[in-house]
C-alpha positions as CSV (number, residue, x, y, z in Angstrom):
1,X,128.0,104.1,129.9
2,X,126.9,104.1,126.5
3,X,129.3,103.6,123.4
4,X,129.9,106.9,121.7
5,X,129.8,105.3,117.7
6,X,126.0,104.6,119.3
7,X,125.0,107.8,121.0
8,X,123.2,109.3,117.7
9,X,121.3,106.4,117.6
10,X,120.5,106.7,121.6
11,X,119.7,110.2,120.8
12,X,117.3,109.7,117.8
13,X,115.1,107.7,120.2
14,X,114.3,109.8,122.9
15,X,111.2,111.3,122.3
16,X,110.9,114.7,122.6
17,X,108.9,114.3,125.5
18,X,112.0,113.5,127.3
19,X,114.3,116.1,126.1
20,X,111.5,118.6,127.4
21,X,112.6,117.3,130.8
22,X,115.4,119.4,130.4
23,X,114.7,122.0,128.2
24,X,112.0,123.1,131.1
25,X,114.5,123.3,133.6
26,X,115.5,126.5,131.4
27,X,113.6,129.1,133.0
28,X,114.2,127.9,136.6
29,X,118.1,127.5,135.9
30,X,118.2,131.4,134.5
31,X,116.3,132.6,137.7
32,X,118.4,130.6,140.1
33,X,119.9,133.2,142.3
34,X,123.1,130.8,143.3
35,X,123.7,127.2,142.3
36,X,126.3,126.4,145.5
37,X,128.0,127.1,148.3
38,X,130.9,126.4,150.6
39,X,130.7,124.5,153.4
40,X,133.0,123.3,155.8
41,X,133.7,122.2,159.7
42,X,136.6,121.9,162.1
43,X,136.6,117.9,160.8
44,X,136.7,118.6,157.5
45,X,137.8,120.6,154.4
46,X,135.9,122.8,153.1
47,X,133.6,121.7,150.0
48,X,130.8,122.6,148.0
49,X,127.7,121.7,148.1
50,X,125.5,122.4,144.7
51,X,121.8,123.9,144.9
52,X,119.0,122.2,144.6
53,X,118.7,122.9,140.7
54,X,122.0,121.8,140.1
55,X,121.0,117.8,141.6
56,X,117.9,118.3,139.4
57,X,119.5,119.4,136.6
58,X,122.0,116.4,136.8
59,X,119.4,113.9,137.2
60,X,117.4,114.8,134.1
61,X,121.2,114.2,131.9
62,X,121.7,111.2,134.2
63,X,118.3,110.2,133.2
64,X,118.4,111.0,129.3
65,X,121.5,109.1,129.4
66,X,123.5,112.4,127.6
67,X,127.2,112.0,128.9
68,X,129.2,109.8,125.8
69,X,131.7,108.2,127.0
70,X,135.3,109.1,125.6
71,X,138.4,110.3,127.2
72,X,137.6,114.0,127.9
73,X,140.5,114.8,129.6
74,X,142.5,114.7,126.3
75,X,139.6,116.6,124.4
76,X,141.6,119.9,123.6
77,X,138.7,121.4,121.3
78,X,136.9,120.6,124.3
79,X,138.4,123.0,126.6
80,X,139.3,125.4,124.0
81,X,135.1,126.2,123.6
82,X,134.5,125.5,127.5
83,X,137.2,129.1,128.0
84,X,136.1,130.6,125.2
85,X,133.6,133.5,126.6
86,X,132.4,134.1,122.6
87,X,131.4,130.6,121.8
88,X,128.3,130.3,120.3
89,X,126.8,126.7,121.4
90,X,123.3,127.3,119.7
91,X,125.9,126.4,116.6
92,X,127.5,123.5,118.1
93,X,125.7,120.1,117.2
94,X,124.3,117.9,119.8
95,X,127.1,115.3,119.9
96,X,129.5,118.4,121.4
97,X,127.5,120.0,123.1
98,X,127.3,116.5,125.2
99,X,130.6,116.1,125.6
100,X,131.0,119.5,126.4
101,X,128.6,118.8,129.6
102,X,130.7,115.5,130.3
103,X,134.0,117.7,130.9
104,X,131.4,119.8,132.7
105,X,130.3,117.2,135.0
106,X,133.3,114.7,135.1
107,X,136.2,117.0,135.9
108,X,134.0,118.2,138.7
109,X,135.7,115.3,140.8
110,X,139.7,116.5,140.4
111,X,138.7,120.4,140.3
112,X,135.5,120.8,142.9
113,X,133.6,123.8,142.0
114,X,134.4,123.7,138.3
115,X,130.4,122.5,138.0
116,X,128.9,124.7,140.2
117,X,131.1,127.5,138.2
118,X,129.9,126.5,135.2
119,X,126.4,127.1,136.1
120,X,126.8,130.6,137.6
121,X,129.1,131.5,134.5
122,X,125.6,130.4,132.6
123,X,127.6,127.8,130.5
124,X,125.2,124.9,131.7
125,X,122.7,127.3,130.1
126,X,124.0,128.0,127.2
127,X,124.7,124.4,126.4
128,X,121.2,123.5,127.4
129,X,119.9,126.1,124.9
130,X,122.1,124.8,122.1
131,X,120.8,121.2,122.7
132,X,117.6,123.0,121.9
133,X,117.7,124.5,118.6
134,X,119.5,121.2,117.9
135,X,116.8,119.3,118.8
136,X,113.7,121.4,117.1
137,X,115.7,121.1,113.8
138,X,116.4,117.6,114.0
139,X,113.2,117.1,115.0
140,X,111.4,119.0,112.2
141,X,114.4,117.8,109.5
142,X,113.1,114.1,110.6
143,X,108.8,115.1,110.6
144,X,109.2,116.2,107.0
145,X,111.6,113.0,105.9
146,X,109.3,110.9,107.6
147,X,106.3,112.4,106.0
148,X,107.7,112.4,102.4
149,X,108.6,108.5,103.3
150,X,104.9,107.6,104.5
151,X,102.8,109.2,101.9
152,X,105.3,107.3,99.0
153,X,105.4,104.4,101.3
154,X,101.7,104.2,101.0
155,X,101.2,105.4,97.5
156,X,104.1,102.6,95.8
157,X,102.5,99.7,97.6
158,X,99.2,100.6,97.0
159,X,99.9,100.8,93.4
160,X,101.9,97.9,93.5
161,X,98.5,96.1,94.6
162,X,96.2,97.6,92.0
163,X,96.8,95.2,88.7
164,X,96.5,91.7,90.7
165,X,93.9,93.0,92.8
166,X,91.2,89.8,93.9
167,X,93.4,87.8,92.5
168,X,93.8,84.7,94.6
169,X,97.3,83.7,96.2
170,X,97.6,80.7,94.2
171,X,97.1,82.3,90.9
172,X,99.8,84.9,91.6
173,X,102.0,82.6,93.3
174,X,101.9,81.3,89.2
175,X,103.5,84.3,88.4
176,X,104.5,86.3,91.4
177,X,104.9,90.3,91.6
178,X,108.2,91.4,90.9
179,X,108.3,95.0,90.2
180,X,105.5,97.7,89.8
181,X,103.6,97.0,86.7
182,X,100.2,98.2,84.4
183,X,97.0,97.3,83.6
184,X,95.9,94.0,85.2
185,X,92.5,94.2,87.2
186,X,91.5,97.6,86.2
187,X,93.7,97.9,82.8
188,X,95.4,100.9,84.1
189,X,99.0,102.3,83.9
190,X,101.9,101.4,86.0
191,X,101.8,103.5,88.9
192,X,98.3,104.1,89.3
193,X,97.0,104.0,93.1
194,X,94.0,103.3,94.2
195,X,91.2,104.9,97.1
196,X,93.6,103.8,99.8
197,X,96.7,106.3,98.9
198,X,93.7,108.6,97.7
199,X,92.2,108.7,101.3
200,X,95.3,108.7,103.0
201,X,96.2,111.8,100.9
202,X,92.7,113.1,101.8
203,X,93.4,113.2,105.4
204,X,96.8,114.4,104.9
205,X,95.2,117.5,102.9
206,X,93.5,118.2,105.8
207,X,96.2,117.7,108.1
208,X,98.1,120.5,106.3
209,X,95.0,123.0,108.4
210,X,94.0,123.1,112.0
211,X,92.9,119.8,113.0
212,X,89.2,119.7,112.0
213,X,87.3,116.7,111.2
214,X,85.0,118.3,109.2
215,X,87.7,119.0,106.7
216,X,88.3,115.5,106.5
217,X,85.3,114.6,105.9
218,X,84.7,117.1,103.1
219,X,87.8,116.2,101.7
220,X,86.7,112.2,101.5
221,X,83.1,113.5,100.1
222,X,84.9,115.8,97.4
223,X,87.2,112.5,96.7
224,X,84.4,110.3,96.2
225,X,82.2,112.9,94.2
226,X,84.6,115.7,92.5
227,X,87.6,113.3,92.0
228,X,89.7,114.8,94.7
229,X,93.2,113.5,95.2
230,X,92.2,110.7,92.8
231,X,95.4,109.0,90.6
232,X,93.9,109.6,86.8
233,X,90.7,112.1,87.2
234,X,88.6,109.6,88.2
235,X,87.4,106.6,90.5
236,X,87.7,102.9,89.7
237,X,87.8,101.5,93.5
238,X,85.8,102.2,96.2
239,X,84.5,100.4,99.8
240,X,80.8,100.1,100.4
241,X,81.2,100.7,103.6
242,X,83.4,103.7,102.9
243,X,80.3,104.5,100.0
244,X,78.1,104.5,102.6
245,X,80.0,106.6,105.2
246,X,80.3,109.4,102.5
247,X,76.9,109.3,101.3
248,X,75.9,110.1,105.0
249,X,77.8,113.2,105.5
250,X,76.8,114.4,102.2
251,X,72.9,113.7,104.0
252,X,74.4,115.8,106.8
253,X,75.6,113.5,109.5
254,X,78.2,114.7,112.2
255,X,81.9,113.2,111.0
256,X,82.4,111.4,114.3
257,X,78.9,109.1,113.4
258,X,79.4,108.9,109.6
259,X,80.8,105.3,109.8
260,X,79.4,102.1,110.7
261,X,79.0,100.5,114.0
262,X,78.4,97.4,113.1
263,X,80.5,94.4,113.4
264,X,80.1,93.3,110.0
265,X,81.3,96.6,108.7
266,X,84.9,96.0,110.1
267,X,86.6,96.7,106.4
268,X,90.2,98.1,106.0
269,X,88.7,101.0,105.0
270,X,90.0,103.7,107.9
271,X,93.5,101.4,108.3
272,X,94.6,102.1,104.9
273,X,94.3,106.0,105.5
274,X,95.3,106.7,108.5
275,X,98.7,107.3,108.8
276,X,99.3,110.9,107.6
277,X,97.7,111.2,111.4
278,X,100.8,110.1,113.3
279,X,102.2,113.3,112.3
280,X,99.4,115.5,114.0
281,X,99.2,113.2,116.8
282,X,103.2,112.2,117.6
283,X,103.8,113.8,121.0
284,X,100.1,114.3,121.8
285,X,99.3,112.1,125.1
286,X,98.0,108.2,124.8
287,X,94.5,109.6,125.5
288,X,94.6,112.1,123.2
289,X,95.8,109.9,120.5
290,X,93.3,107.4,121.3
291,X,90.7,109.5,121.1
292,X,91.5,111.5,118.2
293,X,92.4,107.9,116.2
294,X,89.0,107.2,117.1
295,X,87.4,110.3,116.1
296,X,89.2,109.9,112.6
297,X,88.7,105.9,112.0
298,X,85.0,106.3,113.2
299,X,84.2,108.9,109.8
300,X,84.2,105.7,108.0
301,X,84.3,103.0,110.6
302,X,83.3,103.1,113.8
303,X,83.2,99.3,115.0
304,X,85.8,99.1,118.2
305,X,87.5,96.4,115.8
306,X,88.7,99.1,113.2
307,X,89.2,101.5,115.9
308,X,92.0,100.2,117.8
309,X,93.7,98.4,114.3
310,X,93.8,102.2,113.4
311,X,95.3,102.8,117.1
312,X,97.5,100.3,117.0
313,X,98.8,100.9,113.3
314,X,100.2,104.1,114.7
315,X,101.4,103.7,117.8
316,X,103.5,101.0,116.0
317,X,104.6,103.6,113.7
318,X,105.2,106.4,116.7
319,X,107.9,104.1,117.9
320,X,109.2,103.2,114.4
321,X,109.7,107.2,114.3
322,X,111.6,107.5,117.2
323,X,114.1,104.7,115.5
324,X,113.0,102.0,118.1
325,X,113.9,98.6,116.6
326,X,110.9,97.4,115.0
327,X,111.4,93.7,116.6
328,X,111.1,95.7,119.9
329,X,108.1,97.7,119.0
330,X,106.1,94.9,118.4
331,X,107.2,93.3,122.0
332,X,106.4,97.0,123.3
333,X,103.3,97.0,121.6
334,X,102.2,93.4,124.0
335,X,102.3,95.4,126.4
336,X,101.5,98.7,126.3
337,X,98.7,98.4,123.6
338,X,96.9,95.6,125.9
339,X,97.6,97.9,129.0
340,X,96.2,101.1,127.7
341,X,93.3,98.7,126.3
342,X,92.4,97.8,129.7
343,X,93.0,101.1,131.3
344,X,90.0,102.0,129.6
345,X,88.0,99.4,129.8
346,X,87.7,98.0,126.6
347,X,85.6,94.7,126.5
348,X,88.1,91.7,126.6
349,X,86.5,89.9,124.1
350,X,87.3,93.0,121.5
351,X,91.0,92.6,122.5
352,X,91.2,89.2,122.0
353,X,90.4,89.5,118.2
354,X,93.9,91.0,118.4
355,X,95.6,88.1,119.7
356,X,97.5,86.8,117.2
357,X,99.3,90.3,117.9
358,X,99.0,91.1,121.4
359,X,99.7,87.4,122.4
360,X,101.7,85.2,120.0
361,X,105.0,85.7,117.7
362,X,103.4,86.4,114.7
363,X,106.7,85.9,113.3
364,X,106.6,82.6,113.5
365,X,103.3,81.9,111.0
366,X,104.0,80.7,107.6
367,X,102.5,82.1,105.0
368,X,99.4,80.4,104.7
369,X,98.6,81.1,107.9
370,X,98.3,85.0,107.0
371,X,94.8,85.9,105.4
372,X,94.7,88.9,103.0
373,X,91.2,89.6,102.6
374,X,89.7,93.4,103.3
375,X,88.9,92.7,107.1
376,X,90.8,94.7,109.0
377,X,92.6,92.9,111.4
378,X,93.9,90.3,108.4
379,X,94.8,93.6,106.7
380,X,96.7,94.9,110.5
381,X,98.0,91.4,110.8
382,X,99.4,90.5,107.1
383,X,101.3,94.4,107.1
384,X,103.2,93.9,110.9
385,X,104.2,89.8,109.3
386,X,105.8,91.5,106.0
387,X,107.3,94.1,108.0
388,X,108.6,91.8,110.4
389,X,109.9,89.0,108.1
390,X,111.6,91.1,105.6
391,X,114.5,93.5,105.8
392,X,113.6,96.5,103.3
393,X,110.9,98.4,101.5
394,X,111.1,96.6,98.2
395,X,110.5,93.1,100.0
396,X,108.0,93.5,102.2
397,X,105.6,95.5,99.3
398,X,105.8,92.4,97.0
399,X,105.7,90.2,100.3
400,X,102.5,92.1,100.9
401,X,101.5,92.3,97.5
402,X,102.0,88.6,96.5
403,X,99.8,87.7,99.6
404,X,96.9,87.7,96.9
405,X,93.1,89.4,97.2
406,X,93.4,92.6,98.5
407,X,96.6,93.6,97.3
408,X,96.3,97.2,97.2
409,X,95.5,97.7,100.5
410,X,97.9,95.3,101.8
411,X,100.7,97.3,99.9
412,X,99.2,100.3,101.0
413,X,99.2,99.5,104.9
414,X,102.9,97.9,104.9
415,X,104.1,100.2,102.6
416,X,103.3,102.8,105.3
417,X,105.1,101.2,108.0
418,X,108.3,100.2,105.3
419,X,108.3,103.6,103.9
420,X,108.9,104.9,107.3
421,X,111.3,102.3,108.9
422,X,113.8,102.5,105.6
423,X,112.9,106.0,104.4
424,X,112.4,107.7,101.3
425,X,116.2,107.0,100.3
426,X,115.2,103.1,100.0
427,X,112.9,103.2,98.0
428,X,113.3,102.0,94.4
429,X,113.6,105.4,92.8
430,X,112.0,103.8,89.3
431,X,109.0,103.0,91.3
432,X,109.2,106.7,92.6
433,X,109.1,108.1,89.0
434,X,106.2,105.8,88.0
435,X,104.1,106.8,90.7
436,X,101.1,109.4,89.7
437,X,101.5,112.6,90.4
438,X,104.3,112.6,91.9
439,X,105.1,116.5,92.1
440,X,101.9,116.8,93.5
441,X,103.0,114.3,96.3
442,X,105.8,115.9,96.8
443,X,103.6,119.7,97.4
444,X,101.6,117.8,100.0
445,X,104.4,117.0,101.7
446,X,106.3,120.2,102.0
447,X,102.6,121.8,102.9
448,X,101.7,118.9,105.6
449,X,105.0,119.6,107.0
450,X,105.2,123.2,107.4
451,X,102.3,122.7,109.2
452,X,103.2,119.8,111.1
453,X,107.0,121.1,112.3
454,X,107.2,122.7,115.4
């Protein structure tokens, strides 16, 4: 039984997925005619035995793990709302309504009956649809934090990145990155961010529409030609293969064959934007979020290579949403990531460029071992090592940041995954005033929400 002082935690990672298990009972439990009846013999007493939908209800709260325990027999509140016929348990939060279904279920042993009461009486119900409208506003309350946590996540270390930008580890390691500071490669202001947080907030201004990937691609070409999402009015950073990609939807290609095929064009280029995605894609099924990652990635890169970084980039961050410990993730992601990989018969040679990943502790590699070039499986590796080697947003930017060459992307990536493991909260808020357009970050987030939230 799990420790009450860690039930919200247990809560915050069940995917909502699994909390449809039981919210779909609902219909069937209202048109359940009777949920027991008595038995008995010359042998024995007469007893109850519960309906089918009562087992199957139990199972699915057995299952989710939903009973705290706690000494419910002494829980007066608890039996004050249980006999109360005007209690309203859509306004109850999620930790009583719980225990309410552990009095429910547990003092079913001294008083037999009591449970299968409680369902005719529509209690069970009730409670059921209180854990609902719990759940939808948690769940919404956490899509917009999480979004608000991403796009700065993104935006910080990417413009952390942009003054030391090619420069080599060593020389920074002269004078390492501290803080977010100006002019540098480009000689531009402190909190300037580059193509990568200008893409990413391309795709996210599509997001805030029906998923279309023209959009996104008209979004990227209006970035590239008209300025669109840029930091200061104009461009000083762009990929050639991400150049290229543009230049032939303007020419008319379709979105999904824009990007490059080939092996040599394996560039961070659809890493660093991608994850305003995870909110579009989060309870979506593992095909569906393949494919659509793939769909997305391919406008600018298309190689298999850049495809699954981008695929495992968020799946990574899907768990990292759910509050799964990030340690864990990356053990989960061994396994389900080279599973799913497999499932579909992607080539093993293409997984094994992921090994270092997929295979080994990456933990363990000293620094020098970690390349920071614009390929984008260094750019995949070097973000998960800063994430997993530090314990907080500020650290693993600079870690990422002080890795050398391309620093902006590097920030950009981790910052990503930091923003939304520590949230918005932990993030230095001086770096959150220096940003560039900051109120217009903040819009994007309150639109890509409202459109995101279910």
């Amino acid at each position: 039984m799990i420790d009450l002082e860690k039930f919200p935690k247990h809560l915050s990672s069940l995917y909502k997925s699994e909390w449809d298990k039981l919210f779909n009972l609902l219909p069937e439990i209202e048109h359940t005619g009777s949920f027991g009846k008595i038995s008995s013999s010359e042998k024995t007493f007469p007893h109850w035995d519960s309906s089918e939908m009562v087992d199957k209800t139990l199972n699915v709260i057995y299952e989710l793990n939903l009973l705290p325990n706690f000494d419910w027999s002494k829980w007066k509140k608890g039996r004050f709302i249980l006999n109360d016929i005007n209690s309203n348990y859509e306004k109850l939060d999620t930790i009583t309504l719980c225990k309410l279904l552990t009095i429910i279920i547990r003092s079913d042993r001294f008083n037999e009956g009591s449970l299968i009461s409680s369902f005719e009486k529509n209690i069970v119900t009730k409670i059921i649809k209180g854990l609902k409208v719990n759940i939808k506003l948690q769940h919404n309350q956490r899509i917009a934090y999480s979004i608000k946590s991403v796009l700065f996540g993104v935006a910080i270390g990417d413009a952390i990145g942009v003054p030391v930008e090619f420069k080599s580890r060593q020389l920074i390691s002269k004078k390492p990155v501290t803080d977010m500071i100006g002019y540098g490669t480009y000689n531009l202001p402190a909190g300037t961010f580059s193509d990568d947080a200008s893409l990413t907030f391309c795709l996210a201004e599509a997001l805030t529409q029906e998923f279309d990937l023209n959009i996104i691609g008209q979004n990227f070409i209006k970035w590239l030609y008209d300025n669109f999402w840029t930091a200061t009015g104009s461009i000083f950073d762009v990929g050639f293969t991400t150049r290229q990609a543009i230049q032939r939807l303007v020419a008319g290609e379709k979105p999904d064959f824009a990007g490059s095929a080939d092996e040599s064009s394996n560039g961070n280029g659809s890493l660093m934007r991608i994850s305003p995605l995870l909110f579009y894609l989060l309870d979506k099924p593992i095909d569906t979020r393949y494919e659509i990652t793939k769909r997305v990635s391919s406008i600018t890169h298309r190689h298999i290579h850049s495809v699954n970084a981008c695929f495992y980039y968020l799946e990574f961050a899907r768990q990292l949403f759910y509050g799964v410990d990030k340690f864990l993730i990356y053990k989960n992601m061994q396994t389900e990531i080279t599973a799913y990989l497999n499932l579909i018969s992607i080539d093993y040679s293409e997984i094994t460029v992921f090994d270092r990943l997929l295979k080994q502790n990456i933990i363990d590699l000293k620094a020098d071992q970690i390349s920071s070039s614009g390929y984008v499986i260094h750019t995949l590796e070097a973000s998960i090592w800063c994430l997993l080697t530090t314990d907080n947003y500020k650290d693993a930017v600079l870690k990422a940041v002080n890795l050398g060459e391309d620093t902006d992307t590097t920030g950009a990536v981790t910052g990503g995954l930091a923003g939304l493991l520590y949230g918005f909260d932990n993030i230095h808020k001086k770096w959150i005033r220096q940003i560039a357009r900051k109120d217009d970050i903040d819009n994007l987030t309150v639109r890509l929400t409202t459109n995101t939230s279910t």
